[in-house]
SERO-4910 file (N, C-alpha, C, O; in steps of 0.05 Angstrom, whole numbers):
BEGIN
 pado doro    nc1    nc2    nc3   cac1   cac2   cac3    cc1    cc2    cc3    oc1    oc2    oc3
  Unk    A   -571    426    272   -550    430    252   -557    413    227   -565    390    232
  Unk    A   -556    419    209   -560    411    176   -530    391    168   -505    393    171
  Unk    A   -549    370    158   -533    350    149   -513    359    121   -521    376    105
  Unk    A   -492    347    118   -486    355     93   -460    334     79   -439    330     91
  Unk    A   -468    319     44   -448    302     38   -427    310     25   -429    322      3
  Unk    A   -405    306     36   -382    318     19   -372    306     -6   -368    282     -5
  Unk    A   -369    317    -24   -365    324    -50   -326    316    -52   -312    306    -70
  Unk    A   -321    325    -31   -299    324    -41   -274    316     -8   -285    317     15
  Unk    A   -253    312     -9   -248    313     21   -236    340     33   -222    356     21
  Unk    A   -244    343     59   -249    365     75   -232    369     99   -236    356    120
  Unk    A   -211    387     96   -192    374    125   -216    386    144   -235    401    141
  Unk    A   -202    367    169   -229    364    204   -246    359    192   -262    350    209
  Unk    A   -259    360    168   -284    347    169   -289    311    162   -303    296    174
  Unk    A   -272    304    139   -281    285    135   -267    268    107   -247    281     99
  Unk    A   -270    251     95   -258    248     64   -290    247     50   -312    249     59
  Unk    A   -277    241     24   -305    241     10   -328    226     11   -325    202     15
  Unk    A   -350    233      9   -378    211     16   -384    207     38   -397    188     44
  Unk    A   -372    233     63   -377    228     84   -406    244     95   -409    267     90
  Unk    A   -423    232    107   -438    251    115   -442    256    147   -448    242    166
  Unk    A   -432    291    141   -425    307    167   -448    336    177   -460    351    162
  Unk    A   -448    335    204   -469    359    218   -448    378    216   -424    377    223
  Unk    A   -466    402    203   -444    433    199   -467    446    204   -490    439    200
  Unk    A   -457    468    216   -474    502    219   -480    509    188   -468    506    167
  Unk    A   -498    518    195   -521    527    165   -506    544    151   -506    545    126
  Unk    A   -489    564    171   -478    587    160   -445    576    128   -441    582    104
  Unk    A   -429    558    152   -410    536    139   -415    533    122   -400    542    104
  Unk    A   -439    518    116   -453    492     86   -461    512     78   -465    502     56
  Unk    A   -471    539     74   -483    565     54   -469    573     47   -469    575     23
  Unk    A   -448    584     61   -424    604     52   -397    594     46   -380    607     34
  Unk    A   -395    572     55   -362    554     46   -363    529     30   -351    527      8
  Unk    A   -376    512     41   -378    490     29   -394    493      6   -381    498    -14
  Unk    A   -411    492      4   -426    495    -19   -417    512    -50   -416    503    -73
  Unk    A   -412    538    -41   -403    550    -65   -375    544    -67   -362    562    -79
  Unk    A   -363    523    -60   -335    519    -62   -341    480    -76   -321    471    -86
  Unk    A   -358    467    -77   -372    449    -86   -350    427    -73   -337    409    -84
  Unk    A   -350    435    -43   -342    410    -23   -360    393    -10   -351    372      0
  Unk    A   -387    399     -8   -417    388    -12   -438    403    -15   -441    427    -18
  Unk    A   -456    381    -13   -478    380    -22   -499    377      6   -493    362     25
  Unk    A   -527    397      5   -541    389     31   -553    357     30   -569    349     13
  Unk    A   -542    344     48   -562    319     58   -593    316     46   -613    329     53
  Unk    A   -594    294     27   -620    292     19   -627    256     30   -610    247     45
  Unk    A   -644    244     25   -645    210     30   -633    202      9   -616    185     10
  Unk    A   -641    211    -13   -625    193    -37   -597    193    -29   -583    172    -29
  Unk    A   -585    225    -21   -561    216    -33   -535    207     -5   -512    200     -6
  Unk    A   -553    209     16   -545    202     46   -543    161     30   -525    147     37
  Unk    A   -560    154     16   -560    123     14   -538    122     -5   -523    104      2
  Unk    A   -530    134    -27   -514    132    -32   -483    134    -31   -466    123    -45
  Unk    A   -483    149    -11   -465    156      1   -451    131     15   -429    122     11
  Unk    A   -474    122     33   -469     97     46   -463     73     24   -443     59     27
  Unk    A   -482     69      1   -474     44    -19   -443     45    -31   -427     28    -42
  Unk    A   -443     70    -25   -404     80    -34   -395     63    -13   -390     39    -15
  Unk    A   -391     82     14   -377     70     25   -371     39     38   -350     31     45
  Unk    A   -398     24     38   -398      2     29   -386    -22      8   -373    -43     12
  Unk    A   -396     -9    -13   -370    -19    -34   -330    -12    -37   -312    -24    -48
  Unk    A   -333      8    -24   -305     15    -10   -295     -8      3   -275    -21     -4
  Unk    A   -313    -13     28   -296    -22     47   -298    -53     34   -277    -65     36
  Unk    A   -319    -66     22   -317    -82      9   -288    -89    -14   -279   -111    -20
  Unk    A   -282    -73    -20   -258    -75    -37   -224    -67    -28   -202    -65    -39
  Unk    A   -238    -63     -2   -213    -51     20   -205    -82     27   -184    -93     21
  Unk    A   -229    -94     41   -223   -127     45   -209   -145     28   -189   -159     33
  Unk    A   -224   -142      5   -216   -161     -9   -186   -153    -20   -170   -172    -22
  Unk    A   -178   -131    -26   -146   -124    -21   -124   -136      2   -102   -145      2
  Unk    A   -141   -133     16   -116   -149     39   -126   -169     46   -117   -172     69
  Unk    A   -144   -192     38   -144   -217     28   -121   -227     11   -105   -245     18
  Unk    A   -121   -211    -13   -104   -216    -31    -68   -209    -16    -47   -222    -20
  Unk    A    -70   -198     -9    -45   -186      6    -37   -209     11    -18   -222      2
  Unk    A    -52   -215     27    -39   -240     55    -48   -265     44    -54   -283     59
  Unk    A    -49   -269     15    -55   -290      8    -19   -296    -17     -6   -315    -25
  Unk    A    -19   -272    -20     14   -254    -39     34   -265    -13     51   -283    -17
  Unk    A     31   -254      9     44   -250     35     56   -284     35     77   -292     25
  Unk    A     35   -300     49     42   -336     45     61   -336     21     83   -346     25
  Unk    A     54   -325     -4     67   -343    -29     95   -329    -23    114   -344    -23
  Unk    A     98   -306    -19    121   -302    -18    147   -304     11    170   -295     14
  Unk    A    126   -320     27    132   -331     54    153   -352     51    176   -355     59
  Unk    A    130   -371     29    151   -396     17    173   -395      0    186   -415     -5
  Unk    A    181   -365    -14    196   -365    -27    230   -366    -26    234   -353     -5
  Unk    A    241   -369    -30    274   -372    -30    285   -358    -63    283   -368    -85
  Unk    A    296   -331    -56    308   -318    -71    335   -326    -73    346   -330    -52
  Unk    A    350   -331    -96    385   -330    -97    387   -314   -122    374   -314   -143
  Unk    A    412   -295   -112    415   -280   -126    442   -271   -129    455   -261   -110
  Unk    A    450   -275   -155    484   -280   -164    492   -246   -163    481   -225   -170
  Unk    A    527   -257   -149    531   -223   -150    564   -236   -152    574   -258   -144
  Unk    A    574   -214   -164    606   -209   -169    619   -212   -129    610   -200   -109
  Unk    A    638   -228   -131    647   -213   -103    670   -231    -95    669   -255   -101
  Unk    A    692   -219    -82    713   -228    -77    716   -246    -53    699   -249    -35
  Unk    A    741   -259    -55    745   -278    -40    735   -279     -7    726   -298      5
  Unk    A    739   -256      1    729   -255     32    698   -244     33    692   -227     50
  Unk    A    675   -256     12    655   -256      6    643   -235     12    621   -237     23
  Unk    A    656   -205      4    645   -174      4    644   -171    -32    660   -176    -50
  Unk    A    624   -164    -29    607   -159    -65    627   -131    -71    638   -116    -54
  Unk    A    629   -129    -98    646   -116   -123    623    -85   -111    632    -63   -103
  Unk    A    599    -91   -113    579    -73   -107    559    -74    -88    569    -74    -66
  Unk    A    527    -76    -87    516    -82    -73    492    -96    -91    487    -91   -115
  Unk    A    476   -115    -73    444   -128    -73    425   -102    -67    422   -101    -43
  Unk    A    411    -81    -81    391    -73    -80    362    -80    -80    355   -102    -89
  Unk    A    346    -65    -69    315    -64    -66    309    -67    -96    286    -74   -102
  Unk    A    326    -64   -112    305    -61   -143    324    -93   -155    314   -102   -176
  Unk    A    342   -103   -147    346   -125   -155    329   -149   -142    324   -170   -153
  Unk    A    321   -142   -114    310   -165   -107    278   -167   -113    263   -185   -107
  Unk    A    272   -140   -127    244   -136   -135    236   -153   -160    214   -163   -165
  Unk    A    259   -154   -176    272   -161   -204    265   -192   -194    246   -205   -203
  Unk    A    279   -202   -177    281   -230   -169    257   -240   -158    252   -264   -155
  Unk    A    242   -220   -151    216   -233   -142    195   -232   -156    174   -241   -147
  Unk    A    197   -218   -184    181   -210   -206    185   -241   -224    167   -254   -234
  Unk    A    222   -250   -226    220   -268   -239    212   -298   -235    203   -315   -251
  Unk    A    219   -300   -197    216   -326   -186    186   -330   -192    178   -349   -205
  Unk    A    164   -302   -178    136   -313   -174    120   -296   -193     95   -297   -193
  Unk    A    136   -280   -211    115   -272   -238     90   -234   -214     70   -222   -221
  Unk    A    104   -232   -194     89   -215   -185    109   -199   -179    130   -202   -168
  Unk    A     93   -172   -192    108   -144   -180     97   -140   -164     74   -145   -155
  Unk    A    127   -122   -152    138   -116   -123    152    -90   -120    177    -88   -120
  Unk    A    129    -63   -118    145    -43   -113    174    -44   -103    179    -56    -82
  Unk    A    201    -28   -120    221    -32    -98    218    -12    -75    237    -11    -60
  Unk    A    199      3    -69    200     23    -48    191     11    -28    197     21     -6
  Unk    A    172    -18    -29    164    -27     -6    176    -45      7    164    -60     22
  Unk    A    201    -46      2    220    -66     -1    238    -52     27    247    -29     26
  Unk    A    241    -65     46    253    -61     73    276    -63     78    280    -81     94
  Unk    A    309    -40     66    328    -59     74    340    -36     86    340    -14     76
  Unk    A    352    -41    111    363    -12    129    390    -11    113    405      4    125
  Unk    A    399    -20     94    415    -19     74    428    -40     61    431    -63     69
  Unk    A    437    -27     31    448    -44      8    450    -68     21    453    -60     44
  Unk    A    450    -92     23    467   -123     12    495   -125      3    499   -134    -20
  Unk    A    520   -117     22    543   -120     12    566   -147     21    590   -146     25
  Unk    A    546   -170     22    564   -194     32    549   -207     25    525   -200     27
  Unk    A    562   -242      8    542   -260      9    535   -267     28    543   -255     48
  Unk    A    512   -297     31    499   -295     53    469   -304     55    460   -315     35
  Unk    A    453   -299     74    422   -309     73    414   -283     87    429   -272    103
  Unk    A    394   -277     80    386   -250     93    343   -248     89    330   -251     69
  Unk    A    337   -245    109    307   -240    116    304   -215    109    314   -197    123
  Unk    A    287   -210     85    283   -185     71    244   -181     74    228   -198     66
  Unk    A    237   -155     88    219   -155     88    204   -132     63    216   -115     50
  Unk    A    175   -141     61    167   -131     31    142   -125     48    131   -139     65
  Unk    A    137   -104     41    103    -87     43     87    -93     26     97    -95      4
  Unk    A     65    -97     27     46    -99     14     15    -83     13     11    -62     24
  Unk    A      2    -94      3    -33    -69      4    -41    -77     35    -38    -99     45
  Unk    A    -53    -52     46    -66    -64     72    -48    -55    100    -58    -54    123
  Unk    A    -27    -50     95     -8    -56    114     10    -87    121     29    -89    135
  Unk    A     -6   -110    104      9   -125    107     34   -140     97     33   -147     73
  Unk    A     54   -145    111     78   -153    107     85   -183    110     75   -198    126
  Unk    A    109   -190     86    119   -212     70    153   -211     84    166   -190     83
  Unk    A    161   -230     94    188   -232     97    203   -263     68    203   -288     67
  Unk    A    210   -250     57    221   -271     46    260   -271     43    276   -253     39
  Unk    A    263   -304     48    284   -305     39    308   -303     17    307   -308     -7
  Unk    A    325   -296     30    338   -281      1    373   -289      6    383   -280     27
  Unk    A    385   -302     -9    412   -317     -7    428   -300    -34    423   -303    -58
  Unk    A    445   -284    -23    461   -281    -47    494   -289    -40    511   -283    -22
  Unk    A    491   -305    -66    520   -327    -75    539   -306    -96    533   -286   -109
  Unk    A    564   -321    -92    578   -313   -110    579   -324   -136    580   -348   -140
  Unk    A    580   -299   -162    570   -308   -192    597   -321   -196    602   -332   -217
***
Protein backbone atom coordinates (compact mmCIF):
# COMPACT_ATOMS: atom_id res chain seq x y z
CA UNK A 1 0.00 0.00 0.00
CA UNK A 2 1.32 3.56 -0.96
CA UNK A 3 2.11 6.00 1.58
CA UNK A 4 0.39 9.20 1.51
CA UNK A 5 0.66 12.98 3.48
CA UNK A 6 -2.38 14.64 4.15
CA UNK A 7 -2.88 18.00 3.00
CA UNK A 8 -5.61 18.57 4.84
CA UNK A 9 -7.69 16.67 7.69
CA UNK A 10 -9.45 13.47 6.71
CA UNK A 11 -12.29 11.94 8.73
CA UNK A 12 -10.89 7.87 9.71
CA UNK A 13 -8.00 8.88 8.33
CA UNK A 14 -6.14 11.26 10.19
CA UNK A 15 -5.62 15.37 10.82
CA UNK A 16 -3.25 17.25 8.89
CA UNK A 17 0.53 16.22 8.32
CA UNK A 18 -0.36 12.90 8.99
CA UNK A 19 1.32 10.27 7.15
CA UNK A 20 -1.11 7.37 6.30
CA UNK A 21 -1.08 3.70 4.17
CA UNK A 22 -4.12 3.98 1.56
CA UNK A 23 -4.97 1.75 -1.52
CA UNK A 24 -3.50 3.21 -4.69
CA UNK A 25 -6.95 3.32 -6.04
CA UNK A 26 -8.15 5.96 -2.78
CA UNK A 27 -4.85 8.27 -3.12
CA UNK A 28 -5.57 8.41 -7.31
CA UNK A 29 -9.05 8.86 -7.40
CA UNK A 30 -10.10 10.70 -4.02
CA UNK A 31 -7.55 12.05 -2.26
CA UNK A 32 -5.48 13.49 -4.57
CA UNK A 33 -7.75 15.21 -7.00
CA UNK A 34 -9.63 16.53 -4.05
CA UNK A 35 -5.99 17.95 -2.68
CA UNK A 36 -6.43 16.02 0.76
CA UNK A 37 -2.81 14.66 -0.08
CA UNK A 38 -0.05 14.29 -1.48
CA UNK A 39 1.97 10.80 -2.38
CA UNK A 40 4.70 10.15 0.30
CA UNK A 41 8.02 11.41 -0.84
CA UNK A 42 11.32 11.56 1.95
CA UNK A 43 11.37 15.17 1.84
CA UNK A 44 8.09 15.63 2.64
CA UNK A 45 7.43 12.42 5.09
CA UNK A 46 10.46 14.70 7.17
CA UNK A 47 8.60 17.39 7.05
CA UNK A 48 5.72 16.30 7.99
CA UNK A 49 7.37 14.93 11.07
CA UNK A 50 9.44 18.53 11.74
CA UNK A 51 5.63 19.81 11.85
CA UNK A 52 4.52 17.62 14.02
CA UNK A 53 7.30 18.02 16.22
CA UNK A 54 7.10 21.59 16.55
CA UNK A 55 3.34 21.00 17.27
CA UNK A 56 3.76 19.01 20.06
CA UNK A 57 6.52 21.21 21.14
CA UNK A 58 4.20 24.13 21.46
CA UNK A 59 1.36 21.88 22.76
CA UNK A 60 3.85 21.57 25.91
CA UNK A 61 4.78 24.57 26.38
CA UNK A 62 0.94 25.72 26.46
CA UNK A 63 0.14 23.74 29.33
CA UNK A 64 3.27 24.69 31.06
CA UNK A 65 1.95 28.01 30.92
CA UNK A 66 -1.46 26.80 31.91
CA UNK A 67 -0.43 25.32 35.07
CA UNK A 68 1.90 27.85 35.74
CA UNK A 69 -1.68 30.58 35.17
CA UNK A 70 -3.43 27.61 37.21
CA UNK A 71 -0.94 28.24 40.66
CA UNK A 72 -1.33 32.09 40.13
CA UNK A 73 -4.78 31.86 40.12
CA UNK A 74 -4.76 29.12 42.91
CA UNK A 75 -3.48 31.93 45.21
CA UNK A 76 -5.95 34.21 44.26
CA UNK A 77 -8.90 35.61 46.46
CA UNK A 78 -11.62 37.34 44.45
CA UNK A 79 -14.26 39.86 46.32
CA UNK A 80 -16.75 40.97 44.54
CA UNK A 81 -19.34 43.76 45.58
CA UNK A 82 -22.97 43.09 44.80
CA UNK A 83 -26.30 44.93 45.76
CA UNK A 84 -28.23 42.55 48.21
CA UNK A 85 -30.60 42.55 50.96
CA UNK A 86 -30.65 41.98 54.38
CA UNK A 87 -31.04 38.14 54.43
CA UNK A 88 -27.88 38.24 52.13
CA UNK A 89 -29.83 37.15 48.70
CA UNK A 90 -28.38 39.51 45.84
CA UNK A 91 -30.85 42.25 44.02
CA UNK A 92 -29.46 39.93 41.02
CA UNK A 93 -26.81 37.54 40.43
CA UNK A 94 -22.57 37.05 40.38
CA UNK A 95 -21.99 35.89 36.80
CA UNK A 96 -19.24 33.98 34.82
CA UNK A 97 -18.48 37.29 33.00
CA UNK A 98 -18.23 39.30 36.27
CA UNK A 99 -15.92 37.05 37.84
CA UNK A 100 -13.91 36.97 34.51
CA UNK A 101 -13.95 40.90 34.89
CA UNK A 102 -12.53 40.27 38.45
CA UNK A 103 -9.93 38.11 37.45
CA UNK A 104 -8.84 40.24 34.45
CA UNK A 105 -8.57 43.09 37.08
CA UNK A 106 -7.04 41.30 40.23
CA UNK A 107 -4.25 39.41 37.94
CA UNK A 108 -4.22 41.50 34.65
CA UNK A 109 -5.07 37.93 32.77
CA UNK A 110 -7.91 37.09 30.55
CA UNK A 111 -10.26 34.56 31.32
CA UNK A 112 -12.67 33.29 28.86
CA UNK A 113 -16.16 33.60 30.62
CA UNK A 114 -17.16 30.30 28.90
CA UNK A 115 -14.47 28.47 30.73
CA UNK A 116 -15.63 29.55 33.76
CA UNK A 117 -17.56 26.62 35.78
CA UNK A 118 -20.63 27.68 37.62
CA UNK A 119 -23.73 25.06 37.70
CA UNK A 120 -25.33 28.47 38.22
CA UNK A 121 -25.60 32.31 38.78
CA UNK A 122 -24.11 33.40 42.39
CA UNK A 123 -27.28 34.53 44.18
CA UNK A 124 -26.12 34.90 47.98
CA UNK A 125 -23.19 36.44 49.53
CA UNK A 126 -20.71 34.21 50.65
CA UNK A 127 -17.27 32.30 49.64
CA UNK A 128 -17.62 30.10 46.83
CA UNK A 129 -14.83 27.74 44.93
CA UNK A 130 -15.15 28.71 41.33
CA UNK A 131 -13.53 26.57 38.86
CA UNK A 132 -11.82 28.13 35.55
CA UNK A 133 -10.55 26.04 32.51
CA UNK A 134 -7.72 26.69 30.96
CA UNK A 135 -5.36 25.55 27.64
CA UNK A 136 -4.51 21.87 27.89
CA UNK A 137 -7.31 20.72 29.86
CA UNK A 138 -5.95 22.19 32.81
CA UNK A 139 -7.96 23.56 35.64
CA UNK A 140 -7.72 26.63 38.26
CA UNK A 141 -10.09 26.71 41.27
CA UNK A 142 -10.04 30.05 42.61
CA UNK A 143 -11.63 31.73 45.40
CA UNK A 144 -14.28 34.00 45.12
CA UNK A 145 -16.23 35.96 48.19
CA UNK A 146 -19.03 38.08 47.27
CA UNK A 147 -19.94 40.83 49.97
CA UNK A 148 -22.49 43.10 50.25
CA UNK A 149 -21.90 46.70 48.30
Amino acid sequence: MPQAVLTADVENLGPRGTVVSVSKGYLRNYLIPRGLAQPATKGLIAEAESIAAAAQAAQEEAVGEARELAELLGNTTLTIPAQAGEDGRLYGSVTSQEIADAITEARGVQVDRRKIVLDEPIRETGSYEVEVGLDGGVKATVKTIVVEQ
